[in-house]
VEXTORRO-814633 format. One record per atom (N, C-alpha, C): residue in three letters; atom name; x, y, z. Coordinates in Angstrom, 2 decimals. Atoms other than C-alpha are relative to their C-alpha. Example, Ala and Ser with C-alpha at 12.3 -4.5 7.8 and 13.67 -1.06 7.14 Angstrom:
<rs>
+-----+------+---------+---------+---------+
: res : atom :      c1 :      c2 :      c3 :
+-----+------+---------+---------+---------+
: ALA :    N :    0.89 :   -1.19 :    0.00 :
: ALA :   CA :   12.30 :   -4.50 :    7.80 :
: ALA :    C :    0.90 :    1.20 :    0.00 :
: SER :    N :   -0.82 :   -1.19 :   -0.06 :
: SER :   CA :   13.67 :   -1.06 :    7.14 :
: SER :    C :   -0.77 :    1.09 :    0.73 :
+-----+------+---------+---------+---------+
</rs>
This chain:
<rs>
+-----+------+---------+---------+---------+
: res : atom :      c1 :      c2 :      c3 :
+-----+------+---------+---------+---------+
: UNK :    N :    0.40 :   -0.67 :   -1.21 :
: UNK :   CA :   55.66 :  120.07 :  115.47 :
: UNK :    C :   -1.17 :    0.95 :   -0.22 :
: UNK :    N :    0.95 :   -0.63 :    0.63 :
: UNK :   CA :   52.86 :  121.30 :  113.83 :
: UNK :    C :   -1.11 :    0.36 :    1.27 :
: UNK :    N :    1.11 :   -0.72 :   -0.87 :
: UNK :   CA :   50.36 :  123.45 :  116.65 :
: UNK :    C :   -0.84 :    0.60 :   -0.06 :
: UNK :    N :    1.10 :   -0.98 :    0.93 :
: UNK :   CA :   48.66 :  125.79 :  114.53 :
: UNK :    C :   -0.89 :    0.12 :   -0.99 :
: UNK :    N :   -0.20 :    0.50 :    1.48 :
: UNK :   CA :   46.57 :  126.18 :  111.61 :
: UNK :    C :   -0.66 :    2.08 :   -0.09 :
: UNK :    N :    0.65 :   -0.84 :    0.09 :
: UNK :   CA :   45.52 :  129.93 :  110.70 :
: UNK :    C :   -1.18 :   -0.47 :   -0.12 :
: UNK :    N :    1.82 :    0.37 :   -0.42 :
: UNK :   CA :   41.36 :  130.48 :  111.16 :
: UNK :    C :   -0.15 :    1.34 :   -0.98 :
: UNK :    N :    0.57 :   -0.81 :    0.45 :
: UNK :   CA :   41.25 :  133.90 :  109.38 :
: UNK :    C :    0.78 :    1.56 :    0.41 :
: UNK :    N :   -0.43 :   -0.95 :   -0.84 :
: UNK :   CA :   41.61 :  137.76 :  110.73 :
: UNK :    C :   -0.94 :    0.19 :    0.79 :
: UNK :    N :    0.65 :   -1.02 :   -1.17 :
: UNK :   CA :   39.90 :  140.01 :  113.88 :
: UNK :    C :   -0.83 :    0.33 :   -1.00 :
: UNK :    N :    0.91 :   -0.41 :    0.67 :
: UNK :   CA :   36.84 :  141.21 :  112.50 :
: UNK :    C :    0.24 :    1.47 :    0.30 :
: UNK :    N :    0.26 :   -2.21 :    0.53 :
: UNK :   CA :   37.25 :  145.27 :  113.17 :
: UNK :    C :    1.54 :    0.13 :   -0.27 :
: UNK :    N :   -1.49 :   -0.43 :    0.35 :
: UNK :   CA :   41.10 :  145.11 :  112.08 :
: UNK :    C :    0.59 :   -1.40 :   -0.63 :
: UNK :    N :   -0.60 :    0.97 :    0.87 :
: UNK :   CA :   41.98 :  142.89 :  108.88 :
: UNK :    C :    1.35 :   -0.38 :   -0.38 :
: UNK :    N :   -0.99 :    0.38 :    0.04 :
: UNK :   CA :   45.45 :  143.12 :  109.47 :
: UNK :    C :    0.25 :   -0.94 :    1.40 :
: UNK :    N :   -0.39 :    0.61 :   -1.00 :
: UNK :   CA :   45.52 :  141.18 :  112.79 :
: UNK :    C :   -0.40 :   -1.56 :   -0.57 :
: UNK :    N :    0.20 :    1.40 :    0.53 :
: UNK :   CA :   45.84 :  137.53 :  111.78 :
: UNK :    C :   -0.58 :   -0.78 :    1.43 :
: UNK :    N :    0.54 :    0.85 :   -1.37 :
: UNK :   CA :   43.54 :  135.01 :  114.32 :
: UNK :    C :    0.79 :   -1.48 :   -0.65 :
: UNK :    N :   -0.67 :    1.68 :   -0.14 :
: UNK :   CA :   45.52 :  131.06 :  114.70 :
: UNK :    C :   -0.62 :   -0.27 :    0.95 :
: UNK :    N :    0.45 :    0.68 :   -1.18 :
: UNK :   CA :   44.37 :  128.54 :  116.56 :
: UNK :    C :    1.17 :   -0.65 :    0.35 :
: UNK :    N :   -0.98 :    1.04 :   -0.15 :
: UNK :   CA :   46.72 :  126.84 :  118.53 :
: UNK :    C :    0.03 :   -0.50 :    1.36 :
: UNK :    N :    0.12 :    0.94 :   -1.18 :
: UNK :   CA :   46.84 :  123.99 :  120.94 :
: UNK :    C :   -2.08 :   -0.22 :    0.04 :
: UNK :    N :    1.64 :    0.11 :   -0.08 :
: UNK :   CA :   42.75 :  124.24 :  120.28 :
: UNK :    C :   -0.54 :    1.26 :    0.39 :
: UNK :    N :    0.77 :   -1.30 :   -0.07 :
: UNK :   CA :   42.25 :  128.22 :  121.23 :
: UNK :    C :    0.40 :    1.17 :   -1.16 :
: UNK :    N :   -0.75 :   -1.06 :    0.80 :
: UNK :   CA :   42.58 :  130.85 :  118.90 :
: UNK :    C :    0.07 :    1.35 :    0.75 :
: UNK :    N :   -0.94 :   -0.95 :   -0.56 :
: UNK :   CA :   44.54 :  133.68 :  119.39 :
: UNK :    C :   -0.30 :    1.06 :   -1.60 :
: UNK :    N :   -0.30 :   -1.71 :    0.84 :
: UNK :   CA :   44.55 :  137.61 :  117.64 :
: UNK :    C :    1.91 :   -0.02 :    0.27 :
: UNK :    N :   -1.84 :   -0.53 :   -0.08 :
: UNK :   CA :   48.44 :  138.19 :  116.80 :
: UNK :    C :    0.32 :    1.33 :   -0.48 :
: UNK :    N :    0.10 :   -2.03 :    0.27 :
: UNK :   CA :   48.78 :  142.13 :  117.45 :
: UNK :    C :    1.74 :   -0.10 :    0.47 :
: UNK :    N :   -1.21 :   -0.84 :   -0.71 :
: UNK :   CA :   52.15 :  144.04 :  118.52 :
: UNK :    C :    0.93 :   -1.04 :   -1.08 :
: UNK :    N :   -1.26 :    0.69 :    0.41 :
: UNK :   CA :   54.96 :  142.45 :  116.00 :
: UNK :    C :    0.87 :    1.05 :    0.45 :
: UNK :    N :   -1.34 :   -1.15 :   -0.16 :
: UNK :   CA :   58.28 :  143.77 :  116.96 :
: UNK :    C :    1.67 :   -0.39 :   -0.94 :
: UNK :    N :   -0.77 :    0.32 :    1.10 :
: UNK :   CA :   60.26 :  141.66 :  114.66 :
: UNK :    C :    0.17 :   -1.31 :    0.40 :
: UNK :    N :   -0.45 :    1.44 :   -0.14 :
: UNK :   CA :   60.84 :  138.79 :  116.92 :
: UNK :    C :   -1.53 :   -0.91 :    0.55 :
: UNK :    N :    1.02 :    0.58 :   -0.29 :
: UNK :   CA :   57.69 :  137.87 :  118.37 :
: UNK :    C :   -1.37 :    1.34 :    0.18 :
: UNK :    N :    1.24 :   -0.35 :   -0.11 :
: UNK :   CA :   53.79 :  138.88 :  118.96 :
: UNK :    C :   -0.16 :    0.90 :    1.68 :
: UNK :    N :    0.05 :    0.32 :   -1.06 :
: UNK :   CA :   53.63 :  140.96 :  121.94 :
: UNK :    C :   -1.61 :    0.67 :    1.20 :
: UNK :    N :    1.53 :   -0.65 :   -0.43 :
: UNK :   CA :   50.06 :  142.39 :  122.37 :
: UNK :    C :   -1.46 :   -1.03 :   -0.48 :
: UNK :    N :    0.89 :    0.96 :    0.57 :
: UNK :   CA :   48.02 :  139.08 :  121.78 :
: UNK :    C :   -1.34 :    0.08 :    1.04 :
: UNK :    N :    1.37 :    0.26 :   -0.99 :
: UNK :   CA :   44.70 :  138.15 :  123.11 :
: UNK :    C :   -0.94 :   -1.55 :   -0.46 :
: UNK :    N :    0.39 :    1.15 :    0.43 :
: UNK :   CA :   42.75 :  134.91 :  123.09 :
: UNK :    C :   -1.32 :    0.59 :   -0.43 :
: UNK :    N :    0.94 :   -0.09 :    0.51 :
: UNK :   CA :   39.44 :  134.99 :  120.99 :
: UNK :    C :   -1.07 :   -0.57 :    0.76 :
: UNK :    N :    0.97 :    0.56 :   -0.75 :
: UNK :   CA :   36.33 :  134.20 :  123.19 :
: UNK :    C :   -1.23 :    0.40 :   -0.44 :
: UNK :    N :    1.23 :   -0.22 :    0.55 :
: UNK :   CA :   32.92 :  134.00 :  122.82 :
: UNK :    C :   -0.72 :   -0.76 :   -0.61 :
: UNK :    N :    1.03 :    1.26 :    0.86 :
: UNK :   CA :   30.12 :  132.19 :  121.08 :
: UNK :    C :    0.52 :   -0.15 :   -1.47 :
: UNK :    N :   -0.80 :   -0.02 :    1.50 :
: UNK :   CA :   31.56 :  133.50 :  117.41 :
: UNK :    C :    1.49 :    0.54 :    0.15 :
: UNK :    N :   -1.06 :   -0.74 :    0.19 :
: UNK :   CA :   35.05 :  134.44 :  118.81 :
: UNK :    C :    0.40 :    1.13 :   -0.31 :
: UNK :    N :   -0.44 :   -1.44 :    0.38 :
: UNK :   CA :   34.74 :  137.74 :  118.27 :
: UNK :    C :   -0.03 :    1.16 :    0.86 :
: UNK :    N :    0.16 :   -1.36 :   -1.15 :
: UNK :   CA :   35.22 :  139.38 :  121.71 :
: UNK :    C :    1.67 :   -0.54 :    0.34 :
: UNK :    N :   -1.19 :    0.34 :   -0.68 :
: UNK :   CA :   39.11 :  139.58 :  123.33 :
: UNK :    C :    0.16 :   -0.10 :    1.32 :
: UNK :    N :   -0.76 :    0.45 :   -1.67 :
: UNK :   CA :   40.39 :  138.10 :  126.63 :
: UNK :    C :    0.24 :    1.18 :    0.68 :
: UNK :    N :   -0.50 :   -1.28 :   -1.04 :
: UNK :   CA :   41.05 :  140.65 :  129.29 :
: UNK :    C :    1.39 :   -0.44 :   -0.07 :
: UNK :    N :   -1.28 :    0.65 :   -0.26 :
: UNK :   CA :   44.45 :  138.65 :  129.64 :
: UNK :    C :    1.12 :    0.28 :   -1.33 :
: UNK :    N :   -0.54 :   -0.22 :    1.39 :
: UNK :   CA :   46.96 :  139.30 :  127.04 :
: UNK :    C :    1.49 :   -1.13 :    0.00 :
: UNK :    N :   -1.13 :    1.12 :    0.65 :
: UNK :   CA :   49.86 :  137.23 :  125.34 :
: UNK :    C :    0.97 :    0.17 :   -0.44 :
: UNK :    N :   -1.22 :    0.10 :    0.80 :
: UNK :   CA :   52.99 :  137.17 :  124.16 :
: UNK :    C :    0.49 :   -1.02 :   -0.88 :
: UNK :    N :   -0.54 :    1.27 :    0.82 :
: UNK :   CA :   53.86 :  134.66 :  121.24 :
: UNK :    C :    0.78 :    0.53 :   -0.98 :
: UNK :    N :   -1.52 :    0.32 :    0.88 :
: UNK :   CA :   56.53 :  133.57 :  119.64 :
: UNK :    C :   -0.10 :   -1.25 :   -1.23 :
: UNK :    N :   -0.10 :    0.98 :    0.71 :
: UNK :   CA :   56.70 :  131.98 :  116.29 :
: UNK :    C :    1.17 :   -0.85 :   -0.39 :
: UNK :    N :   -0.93 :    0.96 :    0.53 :
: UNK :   CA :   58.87 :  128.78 :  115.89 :
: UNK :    C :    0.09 :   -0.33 :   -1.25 :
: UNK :    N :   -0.56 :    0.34 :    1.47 :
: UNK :   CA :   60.93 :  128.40 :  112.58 :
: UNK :    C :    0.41 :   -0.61 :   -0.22 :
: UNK :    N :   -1.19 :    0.57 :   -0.07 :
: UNK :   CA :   62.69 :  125.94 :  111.14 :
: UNK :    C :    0.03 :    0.22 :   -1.94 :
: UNK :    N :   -0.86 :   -0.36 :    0.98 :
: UNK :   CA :   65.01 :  126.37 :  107.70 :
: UNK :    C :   -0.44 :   -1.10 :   -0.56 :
: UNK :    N :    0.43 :    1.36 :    0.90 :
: UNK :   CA :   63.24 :  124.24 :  104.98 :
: UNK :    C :    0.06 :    0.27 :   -1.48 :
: UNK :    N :   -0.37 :   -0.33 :    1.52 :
: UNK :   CA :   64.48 :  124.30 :  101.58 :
: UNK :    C :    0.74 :    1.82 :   -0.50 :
: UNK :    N :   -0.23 :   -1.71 :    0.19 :
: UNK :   CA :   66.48 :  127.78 :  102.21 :
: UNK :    C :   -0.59 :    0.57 :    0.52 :
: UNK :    N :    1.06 :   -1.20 :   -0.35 :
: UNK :   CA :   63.54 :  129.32 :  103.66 :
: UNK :    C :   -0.46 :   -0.07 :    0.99 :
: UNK :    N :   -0.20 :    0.24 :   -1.63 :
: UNK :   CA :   62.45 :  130.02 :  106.98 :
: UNK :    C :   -1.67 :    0.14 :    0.13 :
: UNK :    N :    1.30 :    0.21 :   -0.52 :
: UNK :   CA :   58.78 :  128.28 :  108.00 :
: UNK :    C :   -0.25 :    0.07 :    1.11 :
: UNK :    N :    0.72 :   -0.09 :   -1.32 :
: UNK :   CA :   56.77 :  129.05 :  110.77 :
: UNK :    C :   -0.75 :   -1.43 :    0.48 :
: UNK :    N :    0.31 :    1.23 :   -0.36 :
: UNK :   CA :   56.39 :  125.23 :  112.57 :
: UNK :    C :   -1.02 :   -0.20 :    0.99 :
: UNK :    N :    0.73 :   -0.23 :   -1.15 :
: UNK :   CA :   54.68 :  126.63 :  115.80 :
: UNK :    C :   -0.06 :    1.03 :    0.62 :
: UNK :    N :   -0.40 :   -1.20 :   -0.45 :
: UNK :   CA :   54.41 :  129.24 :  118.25 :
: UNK :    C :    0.18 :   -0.63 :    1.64 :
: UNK :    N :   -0.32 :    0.06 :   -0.95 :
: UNK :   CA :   54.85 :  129.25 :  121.53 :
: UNK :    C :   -0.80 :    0.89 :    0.69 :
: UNK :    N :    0.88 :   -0.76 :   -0.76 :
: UNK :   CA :   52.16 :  131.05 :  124.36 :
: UNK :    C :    0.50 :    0.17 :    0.61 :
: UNK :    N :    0.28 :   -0.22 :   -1.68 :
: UNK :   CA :   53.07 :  133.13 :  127.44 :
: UNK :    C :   -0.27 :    0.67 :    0.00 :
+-----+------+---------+---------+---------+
</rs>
């Protein structure tokens, strides 16, 4: 179920991880333990301006060898 692939981080804040997924990439801000809830889509000619619109994602896991992988996420 593979949707994602990481692209890198936000250029003025190297802890915000950018994914692309479904074909847009996305900034993943606000963790709260269960999901993303201060996201923004990446726009622009070099992606480096944020959406007025913001996001909530959720990363899908599944239990692979004991350990718990991130398969997808989920946008709303």
């Amino acid at each position: 179920m593979t949707n994602f692939k990481t692209v890198g981080t936000w250029w003025a804040d190297k802890d915000i991880e950018l994914v692309e997924i479904d074909g847009k990439v996305y900034a993943l801000n606000g963790w709260n333990g269960e999901k993303h809830t201060d996201c923004w889509e990446c726009v622009g000619e070099d992606k480096m301006e944020a959406s007025e619109e913001r996001y909530e994602i959720t990363p899908i896991t599944e239990e692979v060898e004991g350990e718990f992988e991130t398969v997808g996420y989920e946008v709303i």
